[in-house]
Structures are given as structure tokens and as C-alpha cells.
KOLTI-617995 format. One line per field, with one value per atom (N, C-alpha, C): residue number from 1; residue in three letters; atom name; x, y, z. Coordinates in steps of 0.1 Angstrom, whole numbers, plus 2048, in hexadecimal, padded with zeros to 3 digits. Each point is the difference from the previous one (the first is absolute). Layout:
% residues N
nr c(NUM, ...) $
rest c(Ala, ...) $
atom c(CA, ...) $
xx c(X, ...) $
yy c(Y, ...) $
zz c(Z, ...) $
END
This chain:
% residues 100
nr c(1, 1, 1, 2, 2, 2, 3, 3, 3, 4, 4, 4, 5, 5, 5, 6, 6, 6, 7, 7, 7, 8, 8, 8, 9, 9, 9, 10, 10, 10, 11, 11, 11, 12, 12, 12, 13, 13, 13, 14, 14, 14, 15, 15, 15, 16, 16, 16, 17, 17, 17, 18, 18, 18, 19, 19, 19, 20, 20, 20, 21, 21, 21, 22, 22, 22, 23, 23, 23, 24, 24, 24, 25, 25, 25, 26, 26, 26, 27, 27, 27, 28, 28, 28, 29, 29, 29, 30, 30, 30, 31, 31, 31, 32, 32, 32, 33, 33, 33, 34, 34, 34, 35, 35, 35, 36, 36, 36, 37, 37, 37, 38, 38, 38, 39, 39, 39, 40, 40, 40, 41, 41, 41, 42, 42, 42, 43, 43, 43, 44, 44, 44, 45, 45, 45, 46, 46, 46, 47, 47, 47, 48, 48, 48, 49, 49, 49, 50, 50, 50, 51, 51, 51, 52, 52, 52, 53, 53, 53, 54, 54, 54, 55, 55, 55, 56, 56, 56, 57, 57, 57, 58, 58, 58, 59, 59, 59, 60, 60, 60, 61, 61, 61, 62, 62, 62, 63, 63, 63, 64, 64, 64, 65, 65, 65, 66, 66, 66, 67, 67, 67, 68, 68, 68, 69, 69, 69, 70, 70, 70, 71, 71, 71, 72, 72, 72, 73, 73, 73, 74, 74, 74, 75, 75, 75, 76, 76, 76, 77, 77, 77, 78, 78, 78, 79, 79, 79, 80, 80, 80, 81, 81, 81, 82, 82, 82, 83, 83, 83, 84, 84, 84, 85, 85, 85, 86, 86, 86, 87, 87, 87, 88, 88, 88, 89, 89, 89, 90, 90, 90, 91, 91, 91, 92, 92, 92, 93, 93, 93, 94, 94, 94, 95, 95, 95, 96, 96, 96, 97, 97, 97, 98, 98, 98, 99, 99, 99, 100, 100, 100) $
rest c(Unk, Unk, Unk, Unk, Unk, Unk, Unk, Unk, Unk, Unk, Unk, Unk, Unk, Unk, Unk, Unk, Unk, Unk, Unk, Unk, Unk, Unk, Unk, Unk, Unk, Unk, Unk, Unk, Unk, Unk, Unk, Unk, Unk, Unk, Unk, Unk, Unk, Unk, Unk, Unk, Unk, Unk, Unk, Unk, Unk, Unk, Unk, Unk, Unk, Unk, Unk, Unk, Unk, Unk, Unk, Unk, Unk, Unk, Unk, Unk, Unk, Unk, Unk, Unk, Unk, Unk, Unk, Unk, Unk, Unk, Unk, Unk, Unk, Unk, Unk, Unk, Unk, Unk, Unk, Unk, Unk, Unk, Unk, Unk, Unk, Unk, Unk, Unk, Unk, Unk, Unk, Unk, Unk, Unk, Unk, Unk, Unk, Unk, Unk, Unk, Unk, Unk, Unk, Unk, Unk, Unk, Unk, Unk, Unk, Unk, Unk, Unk, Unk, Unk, Unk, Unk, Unk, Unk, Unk, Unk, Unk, Unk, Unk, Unk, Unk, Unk, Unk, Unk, Unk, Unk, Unk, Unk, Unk, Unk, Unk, Unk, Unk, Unk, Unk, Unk, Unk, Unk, Unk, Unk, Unk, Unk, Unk, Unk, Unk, Unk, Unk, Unk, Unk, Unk, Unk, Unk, Unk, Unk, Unk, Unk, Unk, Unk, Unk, Unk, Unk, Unk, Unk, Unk, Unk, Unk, Unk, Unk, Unk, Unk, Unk, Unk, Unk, Unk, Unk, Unk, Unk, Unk, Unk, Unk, Unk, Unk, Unk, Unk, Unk, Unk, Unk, Unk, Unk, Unk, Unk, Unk, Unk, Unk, Unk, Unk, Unk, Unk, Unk, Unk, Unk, Unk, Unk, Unk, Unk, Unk, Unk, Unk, Unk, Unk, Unk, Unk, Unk, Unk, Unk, Unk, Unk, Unk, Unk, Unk, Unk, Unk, Unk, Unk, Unk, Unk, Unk, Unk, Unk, Unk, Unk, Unk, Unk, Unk, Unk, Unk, Unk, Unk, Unk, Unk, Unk, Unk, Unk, Unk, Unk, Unk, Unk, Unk, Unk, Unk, Unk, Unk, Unk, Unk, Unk, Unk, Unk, Unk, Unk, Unk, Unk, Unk, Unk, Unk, Unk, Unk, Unk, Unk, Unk, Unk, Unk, Unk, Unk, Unk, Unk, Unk, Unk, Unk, Unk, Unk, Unk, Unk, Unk, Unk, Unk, Unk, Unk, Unk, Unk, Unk, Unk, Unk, Unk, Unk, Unk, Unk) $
atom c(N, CA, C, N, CA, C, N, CA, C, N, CA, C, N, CA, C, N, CA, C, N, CA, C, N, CA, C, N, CA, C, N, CA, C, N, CA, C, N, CA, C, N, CA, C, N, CA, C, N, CA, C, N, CA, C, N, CA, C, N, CA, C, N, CA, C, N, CA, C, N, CA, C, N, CA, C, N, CA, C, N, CA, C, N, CA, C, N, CA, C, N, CA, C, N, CA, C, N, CA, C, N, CA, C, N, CA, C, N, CA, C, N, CA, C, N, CA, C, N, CA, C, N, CA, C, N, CA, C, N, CA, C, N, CA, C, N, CA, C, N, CA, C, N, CA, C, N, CA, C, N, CA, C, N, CA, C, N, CA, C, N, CA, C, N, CA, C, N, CA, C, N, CA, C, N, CA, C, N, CA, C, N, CA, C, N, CA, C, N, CA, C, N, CA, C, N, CA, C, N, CA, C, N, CA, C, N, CA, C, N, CA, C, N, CA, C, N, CA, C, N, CA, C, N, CA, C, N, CA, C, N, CA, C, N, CA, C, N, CA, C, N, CA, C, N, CA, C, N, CA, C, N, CA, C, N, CA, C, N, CA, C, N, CA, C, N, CA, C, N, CA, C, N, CA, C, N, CA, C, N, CA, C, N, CA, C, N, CA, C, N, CA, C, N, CA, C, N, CA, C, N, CA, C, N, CA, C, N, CA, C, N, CA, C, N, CA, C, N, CA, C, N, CA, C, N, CA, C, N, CA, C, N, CA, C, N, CA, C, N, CA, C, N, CA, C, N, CA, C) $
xx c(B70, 7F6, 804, 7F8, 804, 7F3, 806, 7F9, 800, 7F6, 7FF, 802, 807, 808, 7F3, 7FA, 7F7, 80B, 7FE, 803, 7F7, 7FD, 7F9, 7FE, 7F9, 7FC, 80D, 7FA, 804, 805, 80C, 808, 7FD, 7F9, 7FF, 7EF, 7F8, 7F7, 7F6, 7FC, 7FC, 7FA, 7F3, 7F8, 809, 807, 80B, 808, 803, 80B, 7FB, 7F3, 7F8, 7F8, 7FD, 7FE, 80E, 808, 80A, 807, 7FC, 801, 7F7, 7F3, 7F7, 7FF, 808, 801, 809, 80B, 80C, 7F8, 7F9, 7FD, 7F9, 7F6, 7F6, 807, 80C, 80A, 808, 809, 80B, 7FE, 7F9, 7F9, 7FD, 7F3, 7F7, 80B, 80C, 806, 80B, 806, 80B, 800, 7F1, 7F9, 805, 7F9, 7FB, 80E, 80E, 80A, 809, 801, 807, 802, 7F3, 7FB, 7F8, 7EF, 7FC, 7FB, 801, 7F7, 7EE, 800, 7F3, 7FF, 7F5, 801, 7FF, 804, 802, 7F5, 7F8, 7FC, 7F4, 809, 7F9, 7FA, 804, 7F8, 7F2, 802, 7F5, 7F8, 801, 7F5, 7FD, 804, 7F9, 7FB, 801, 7FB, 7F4, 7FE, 7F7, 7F6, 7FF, 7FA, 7F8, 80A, 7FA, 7F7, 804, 7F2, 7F6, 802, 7F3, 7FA, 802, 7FB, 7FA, 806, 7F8, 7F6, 7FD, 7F3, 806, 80D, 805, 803, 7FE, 7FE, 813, 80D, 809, 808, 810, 809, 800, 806, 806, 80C, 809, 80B, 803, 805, 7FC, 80D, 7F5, 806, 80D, 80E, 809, 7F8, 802, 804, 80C, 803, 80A, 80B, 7FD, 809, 804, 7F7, 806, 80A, 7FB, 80C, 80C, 7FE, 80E, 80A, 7F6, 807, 801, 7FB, 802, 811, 800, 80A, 80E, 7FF, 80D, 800, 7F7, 801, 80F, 807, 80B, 80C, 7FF, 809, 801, 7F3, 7FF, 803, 801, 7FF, 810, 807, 809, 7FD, 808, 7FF, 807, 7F4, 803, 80E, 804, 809, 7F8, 807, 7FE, 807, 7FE, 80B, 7F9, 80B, 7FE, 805, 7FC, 805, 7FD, 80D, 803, 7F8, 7F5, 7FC, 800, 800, 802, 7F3, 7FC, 7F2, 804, 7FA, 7FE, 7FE, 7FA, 7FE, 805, 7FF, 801, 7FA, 7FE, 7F7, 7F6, 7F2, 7F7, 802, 800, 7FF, 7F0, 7FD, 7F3, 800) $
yy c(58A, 809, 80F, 805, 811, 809, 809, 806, 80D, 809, 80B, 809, 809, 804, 80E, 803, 80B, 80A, 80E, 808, 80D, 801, 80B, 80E, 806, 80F, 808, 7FF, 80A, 7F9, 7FD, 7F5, 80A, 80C, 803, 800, 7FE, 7FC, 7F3, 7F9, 7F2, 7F7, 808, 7FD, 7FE, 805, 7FD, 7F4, 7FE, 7F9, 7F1, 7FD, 7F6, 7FA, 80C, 7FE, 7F4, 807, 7F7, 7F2, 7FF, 7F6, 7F5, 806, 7F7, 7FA, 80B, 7FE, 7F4, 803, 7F2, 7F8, 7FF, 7EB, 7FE, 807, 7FC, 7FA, 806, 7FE, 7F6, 7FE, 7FB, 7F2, 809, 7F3, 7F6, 807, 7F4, 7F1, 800, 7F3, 806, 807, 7FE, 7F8, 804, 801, 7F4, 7F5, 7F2, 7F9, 803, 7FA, 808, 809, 805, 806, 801, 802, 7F8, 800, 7F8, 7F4, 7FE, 7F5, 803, 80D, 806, 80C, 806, 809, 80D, 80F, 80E, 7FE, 801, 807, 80A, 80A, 80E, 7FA, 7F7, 7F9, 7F7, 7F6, 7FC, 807, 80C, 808, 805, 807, 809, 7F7, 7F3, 7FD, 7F7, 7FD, 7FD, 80C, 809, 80A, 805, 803, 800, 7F2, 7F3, 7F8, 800, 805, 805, 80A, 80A, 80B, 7FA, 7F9, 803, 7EE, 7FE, 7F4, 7F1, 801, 7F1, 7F9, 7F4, 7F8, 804, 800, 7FC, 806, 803, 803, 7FC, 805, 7F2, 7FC, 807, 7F9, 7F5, 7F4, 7F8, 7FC, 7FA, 7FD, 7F7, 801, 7F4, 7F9, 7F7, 7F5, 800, 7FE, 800, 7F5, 7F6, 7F6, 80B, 805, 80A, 809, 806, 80C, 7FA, 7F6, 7F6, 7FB, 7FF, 7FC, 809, 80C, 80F, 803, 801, 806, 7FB, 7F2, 7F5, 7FD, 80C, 7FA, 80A, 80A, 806, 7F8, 7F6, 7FD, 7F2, 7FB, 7F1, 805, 80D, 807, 806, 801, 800, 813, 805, 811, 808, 807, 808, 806, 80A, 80A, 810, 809, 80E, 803, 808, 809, 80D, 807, 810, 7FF, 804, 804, 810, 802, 80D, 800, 80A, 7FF, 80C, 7FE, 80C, 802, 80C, 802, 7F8, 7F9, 7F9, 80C, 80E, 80B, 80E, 80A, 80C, 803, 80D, 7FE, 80B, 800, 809, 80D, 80A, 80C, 80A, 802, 806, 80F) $
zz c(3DC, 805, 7FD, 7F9, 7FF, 808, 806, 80D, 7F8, 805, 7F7, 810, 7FF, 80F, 802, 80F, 805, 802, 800, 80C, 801, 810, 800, 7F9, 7FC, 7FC, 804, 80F, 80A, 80D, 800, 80E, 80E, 7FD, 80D, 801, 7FE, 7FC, 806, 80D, 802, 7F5, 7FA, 7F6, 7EF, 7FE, 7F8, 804, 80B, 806, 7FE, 809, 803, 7F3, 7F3, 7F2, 7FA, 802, 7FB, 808, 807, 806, 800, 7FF, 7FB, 7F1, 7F9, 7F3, 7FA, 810, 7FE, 805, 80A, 804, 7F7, 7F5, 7F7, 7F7, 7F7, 7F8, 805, 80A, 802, 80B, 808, 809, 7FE, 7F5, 7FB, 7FD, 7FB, 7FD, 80B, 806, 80C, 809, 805, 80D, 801, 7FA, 803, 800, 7F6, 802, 805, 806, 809, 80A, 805, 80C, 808, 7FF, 808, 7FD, 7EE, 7FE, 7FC, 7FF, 7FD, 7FE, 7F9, 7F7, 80C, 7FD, 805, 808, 810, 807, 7F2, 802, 7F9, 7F2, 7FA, 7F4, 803, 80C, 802, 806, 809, 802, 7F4, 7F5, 7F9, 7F6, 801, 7EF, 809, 80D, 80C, 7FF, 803, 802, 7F1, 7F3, 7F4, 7FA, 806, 7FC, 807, 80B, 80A, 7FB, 7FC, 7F9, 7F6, 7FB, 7EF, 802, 80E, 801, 7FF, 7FE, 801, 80E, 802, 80E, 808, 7F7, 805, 7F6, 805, 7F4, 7F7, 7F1, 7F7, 801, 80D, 803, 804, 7FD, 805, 810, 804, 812, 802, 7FF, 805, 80C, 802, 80B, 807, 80D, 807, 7FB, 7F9, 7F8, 7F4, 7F5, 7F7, 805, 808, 804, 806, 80A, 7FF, 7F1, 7F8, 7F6, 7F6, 7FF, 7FC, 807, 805, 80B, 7FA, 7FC, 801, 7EF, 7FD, 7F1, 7F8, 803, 7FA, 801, 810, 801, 7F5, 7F7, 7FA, 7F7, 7F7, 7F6, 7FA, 7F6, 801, 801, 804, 800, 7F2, 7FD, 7F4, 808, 7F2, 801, 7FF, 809, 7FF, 7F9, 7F6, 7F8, 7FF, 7F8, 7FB, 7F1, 7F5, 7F3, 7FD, 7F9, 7FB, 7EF, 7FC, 7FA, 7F0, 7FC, 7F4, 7F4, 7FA, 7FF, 7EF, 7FA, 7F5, 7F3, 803, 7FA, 808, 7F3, 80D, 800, 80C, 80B, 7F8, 806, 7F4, 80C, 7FB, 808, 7F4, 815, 802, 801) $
END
């Protein structure tokens, strides 16, 4: 899983703050959520992608809905899974660098 990381504008800022946060559950949630939290996707995601198919005339999300058996088995699925590794690599530019 590669996560592309938020951070606010302006950390003092709400609308910056609450921007990037939203920015993470869209990003990060979307596949966290379900296996390592609740078994189902961000809150903040099923509202706004709820509300944009409402807007634009469609009956219902395109999210689709877990079942209380999915999210059970969402939940317990890291532990059936063997766990990646986190790492860090030290990287070096393949060229030099172009100056502007």
C-alpha cells in the first residue's frame, strides 16, 4: 500500500486542518479503514461521495455498502494475511540535478 501523506496549508488554520484530514481518510482510509479500524469505509467518505451522487441525480452512492458479516471479516482480515514490511531507503539522484 503506498499512501500519498496530507498536511495542512496553514496548521493554524481549521479549514486547512479539516482539508487535510479529509484528504487522509479519502487517501488512506479508503483501504485502512476497513482493515484496521472498523471494517468499513471513513464516515467523511460515505458522506461526501453520498451527497455527490445525490447532487448529480443518482438514486444512491457508488460506494458500495459492507454487511455486518464483511466488516467482521474486513476487520480479521490483517491478521489471515501475512504483514508487509515498513521500510525507509536512502536514495541518490540517477542524474544531476537541473538548476533553475
Amino acid at each position: 500500500m503506498n499512501i500519498e501523506w496530507a498536511e495542512p496549508k496553514d496548521s493554524t488554520n481549521p479549514d486547512d486542518v479539516e482539508a487535510a484530514e479529509r484528504a487522509l481518510q479519502m487517501m488512506c482510509g479508503w483501504f485502512c479503514n476497513p482493515v484496521f479500524v472498523n471494517g468499513d469505509y471513513p464516515d467523511i467518505m460515505k458522506a461526501r461521495l453520498a451527497s455527490a451522487a445525490k447532487a448529480s441525480g443518482l438514486d444512491r452512492s457508488p460506494l458500495p455498502e459492507f454487511t455486518e458479516e464483511e466488516k467482521q471479516f474486513n476487520r480479521g482480515e490483517l491478521t489471515r494475511r501475512r504483514r508487509g514490511r515498513m521500510y525507509g531507503r536512502r536514495l541518490l539522484p540517477l542524474c544531476p540535478p537541473v538548476k533553475y
